[in-house]
N, C-alpha and C positions, 0 to 999 in steps of 0.2 A: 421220255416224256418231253413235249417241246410247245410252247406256244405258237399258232399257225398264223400271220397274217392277210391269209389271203382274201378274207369275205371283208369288204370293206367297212368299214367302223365298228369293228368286235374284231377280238382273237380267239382262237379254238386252241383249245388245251388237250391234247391229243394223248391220250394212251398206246403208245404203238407197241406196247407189250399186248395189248388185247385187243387194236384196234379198233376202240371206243372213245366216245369224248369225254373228258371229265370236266369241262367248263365252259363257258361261252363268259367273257367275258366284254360286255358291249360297252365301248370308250363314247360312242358319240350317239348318244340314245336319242327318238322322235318323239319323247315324252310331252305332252301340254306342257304350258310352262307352272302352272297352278301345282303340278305334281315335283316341282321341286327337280327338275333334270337332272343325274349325274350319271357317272356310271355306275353299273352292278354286275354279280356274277352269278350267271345259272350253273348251280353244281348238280350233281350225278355221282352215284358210286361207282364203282370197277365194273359192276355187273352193269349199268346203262342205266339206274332207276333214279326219277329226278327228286330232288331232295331242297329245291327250291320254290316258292313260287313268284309269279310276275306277275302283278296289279290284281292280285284277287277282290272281287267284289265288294269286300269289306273294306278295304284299304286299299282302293286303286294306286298310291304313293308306294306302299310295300312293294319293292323291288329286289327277290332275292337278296344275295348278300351286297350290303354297299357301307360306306358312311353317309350317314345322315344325320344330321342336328338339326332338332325343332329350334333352336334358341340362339341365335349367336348376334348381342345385343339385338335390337328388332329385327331382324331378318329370320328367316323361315329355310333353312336349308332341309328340310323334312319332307315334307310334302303337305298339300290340304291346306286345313284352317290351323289355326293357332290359336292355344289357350291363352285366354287373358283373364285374370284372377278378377271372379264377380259377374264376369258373362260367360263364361267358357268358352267354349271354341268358337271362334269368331274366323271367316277367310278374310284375310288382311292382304293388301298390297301389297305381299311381301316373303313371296316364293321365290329365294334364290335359286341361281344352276350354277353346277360343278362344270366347267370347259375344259375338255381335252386339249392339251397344246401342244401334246408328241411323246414321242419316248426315247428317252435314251441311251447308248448302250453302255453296256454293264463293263466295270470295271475288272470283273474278276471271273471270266468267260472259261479259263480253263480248268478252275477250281469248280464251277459248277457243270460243267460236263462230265467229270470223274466223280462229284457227285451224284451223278443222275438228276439233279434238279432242271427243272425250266425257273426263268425267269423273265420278269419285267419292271422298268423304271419309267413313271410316266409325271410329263408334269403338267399340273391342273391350273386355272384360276377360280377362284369362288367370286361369281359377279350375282350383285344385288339384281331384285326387280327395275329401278333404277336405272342399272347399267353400270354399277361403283364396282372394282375390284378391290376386296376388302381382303383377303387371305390370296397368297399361293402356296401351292401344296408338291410336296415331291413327295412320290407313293412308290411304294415295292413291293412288287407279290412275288411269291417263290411258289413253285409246287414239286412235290416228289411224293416215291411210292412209298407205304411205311411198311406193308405186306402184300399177301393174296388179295385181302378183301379191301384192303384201307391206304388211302389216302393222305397228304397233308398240305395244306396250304398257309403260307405266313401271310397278312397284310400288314406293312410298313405304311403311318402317314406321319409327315413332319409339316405343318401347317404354318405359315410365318403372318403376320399381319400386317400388310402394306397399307392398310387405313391411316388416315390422320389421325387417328382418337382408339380409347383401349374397347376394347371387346372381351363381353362378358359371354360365356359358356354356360350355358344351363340347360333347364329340363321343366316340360310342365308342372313334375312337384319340387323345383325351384322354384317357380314363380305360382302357386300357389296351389297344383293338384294335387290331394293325394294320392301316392301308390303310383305313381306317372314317370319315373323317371327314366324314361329312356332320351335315349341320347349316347350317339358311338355309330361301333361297325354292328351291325345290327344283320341278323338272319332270321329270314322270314320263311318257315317250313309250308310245305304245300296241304293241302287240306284237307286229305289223307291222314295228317300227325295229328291232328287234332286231337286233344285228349291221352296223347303220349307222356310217355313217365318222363320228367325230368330229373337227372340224377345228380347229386355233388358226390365228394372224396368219400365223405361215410354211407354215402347210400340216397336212396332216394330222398327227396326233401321236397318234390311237388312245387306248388307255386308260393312256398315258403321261403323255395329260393329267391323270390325277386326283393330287392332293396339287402339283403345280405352278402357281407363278403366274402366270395371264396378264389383260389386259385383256376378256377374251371368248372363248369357247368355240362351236363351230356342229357341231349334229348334222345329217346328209342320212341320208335314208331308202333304206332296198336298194334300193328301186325307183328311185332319183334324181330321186325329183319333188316332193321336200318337203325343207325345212330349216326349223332352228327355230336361231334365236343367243338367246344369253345372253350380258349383258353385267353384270360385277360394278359395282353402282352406291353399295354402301357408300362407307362413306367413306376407306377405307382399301381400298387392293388385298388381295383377298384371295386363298387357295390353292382348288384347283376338287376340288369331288366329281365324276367323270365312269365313265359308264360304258356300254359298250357290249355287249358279251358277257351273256347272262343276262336283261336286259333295259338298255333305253334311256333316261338319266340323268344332269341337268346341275345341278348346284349351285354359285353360289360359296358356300366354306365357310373364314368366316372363323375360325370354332375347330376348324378340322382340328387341328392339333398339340396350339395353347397356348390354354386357356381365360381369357375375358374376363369379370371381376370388376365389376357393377355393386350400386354404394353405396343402401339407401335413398334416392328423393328422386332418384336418377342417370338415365340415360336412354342410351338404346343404342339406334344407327340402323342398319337395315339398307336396301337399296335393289338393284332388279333391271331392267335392261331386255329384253327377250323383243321378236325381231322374226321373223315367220311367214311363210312364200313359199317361193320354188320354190327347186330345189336352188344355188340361186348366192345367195342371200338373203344368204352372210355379204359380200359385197361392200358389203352397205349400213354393216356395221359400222365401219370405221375412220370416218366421217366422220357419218353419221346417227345412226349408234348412240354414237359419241364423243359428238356434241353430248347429247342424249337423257340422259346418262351423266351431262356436266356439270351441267344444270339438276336432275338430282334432287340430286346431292352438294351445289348452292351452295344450292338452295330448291325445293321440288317447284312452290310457283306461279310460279316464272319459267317452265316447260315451254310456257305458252299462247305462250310466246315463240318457240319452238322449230320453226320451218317443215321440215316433216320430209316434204314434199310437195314439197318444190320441187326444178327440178332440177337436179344435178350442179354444173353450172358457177354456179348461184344460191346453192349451199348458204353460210354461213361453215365457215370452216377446220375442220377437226377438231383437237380439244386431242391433245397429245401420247400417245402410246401408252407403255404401260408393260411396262417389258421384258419264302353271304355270307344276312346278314341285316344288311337296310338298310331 
């Protein structure tokens, strides 16, 4: 598995075990500016079938998988209009873009080769409508095989705040909608899922999942032949954006309720795991996806550590589990 540089502004995620793609990952996207520019990643299972979608009708801003924050003090890094409590969504002058500003190479190149991992380190600036740079971001994704059918991928973001003044992290039902919290790395299923079962640890739980805590979330497709898990890899458990009805939609969303206050000079982690396979893929979660989980929370270059191939009975333990316009 190797990320390809070769088409200019995206990387290809290459399966050369099957000679298939399993990502397209676009660093310098032509998005309007009103849609909130960053990057995103179009995923695909082993078999080639896509499991993303980009600017669906509903939500031309939904961008396969990315980070996206509606809220970070007045600014709009989401896409669209922005809820303002008493008018609702109003389009404000104030659609942020996430800027690519390169990549760098990885520290620990031999360790992920004998892993089988691909990898990448990229670093962002988040600039206002304005033109202010107010956060920079250093990001990690990792990808490797976990079997036949499934996939996994980590995203690492460490965010720092180069603004003069503190910034506040929220969520529409932070600032006053209910049932709205999204906010995070956020994955936007194609419209196909719609209607697909969402599952937590004990079983299905529907769109009861959203605004509840869990270790991971797993969407399966109407058809039963695709699942996609998300696993919350912040660093604190957070509450889940989920949604199934209308369209199909997984976030851990650590400022659903209460907004998170970083200082000038402070730094704010966010972190995601995503594993893609057939409808039984959340099986890999309590113990693959546990491990996966750990190494981004303790250090994203420990992951080349992380045998996410091996099987069952070879694996170590799994760490413990823990108990509309959008």
């Amino acid at each position: 598995m190797r990320f390809d540089d070769a088409t200019p502004g995206r990387l290809i995620l290459r399966d050369d075990d099957r000679g298939t793609v399993l990502a397209e990952y676009v660093y310098e996207p032509s998005d309007a500016p009103l849609e909130s520019p960053r990057p995103y990643a179009l995923l695909h299972t082993r078999a080639g079938r896509d499991v993303t979608a980009y600017r669906p009708e509903d939500h031309v801003w939904h961008k396969g998988l990315s980070l996206a924050l509606p809220n970070v003090g007045p600014h709009n890094f989401w896409g669209g209009p922005t809820y303002v409590d008493g008018e609702g969504y109003v389009q404000l002058p104030n659609n942020g873009t996430q800027v690519h500003r390169g990549f760098e190479a990885s520290d620990t190149p031999v360790a992920e080769a004998v892993a089988g991992l691909a990898r990448v380190d990229e670093r962002l600036d988040w600039v206002t409508e304005s033109g202010d740079t107010i956060l920079t971001e250093v990001r990690t994704l990792t990808a490797g095989v976990v079997d036949d059918d499934t996939w996994a991928l980590t995203w690492s973001s460490r965010l720092t705040n180069v603004s003069d003044g503190s910034l506040s992290f929220g969520s529409p039902t932070s600032r006053g909608r209910a049932d709205a919290g999204y906010a995070g790395i956020f994955w936007r299923g194609p419209s196909s899922f719609t209607g697909g079962d969402i599952i937590g640890p004990d079983g299905e739980v529907g769109e009861t999942g959203r605004g509840a805590i869990s270790p991971w979330l797993a969407f399966v497709s109407p058809d039963r032949e695709i699942g996609v898990v998300m696993l919350d890899a912040g660093p604190t458990d957070s509450l889940w954006f989920a949604r199934s009805a209308g369209y199909a939609g997984l976030c851990p969303a650590p400022f659903f309720h209460d907004e998170t206050v970083v200082e000038p000079g402070g730094v704010l982690r966010l972190g995601a795991v995503v594993l893609v396979g057939g409808a039984d893929a959340a099986s890999h979660a309590p113990i693959v996806g546990a491990n996966l989980v750990s190494a981004v929370r303790s250090d994203p270059d420990s992951i080349a550590g992380v045998d996410i191939g091996a099987p069952a009975h070879a694996r170590p333990a799994a760490v413990a589990d823990v108990g509309s316009t959008a």
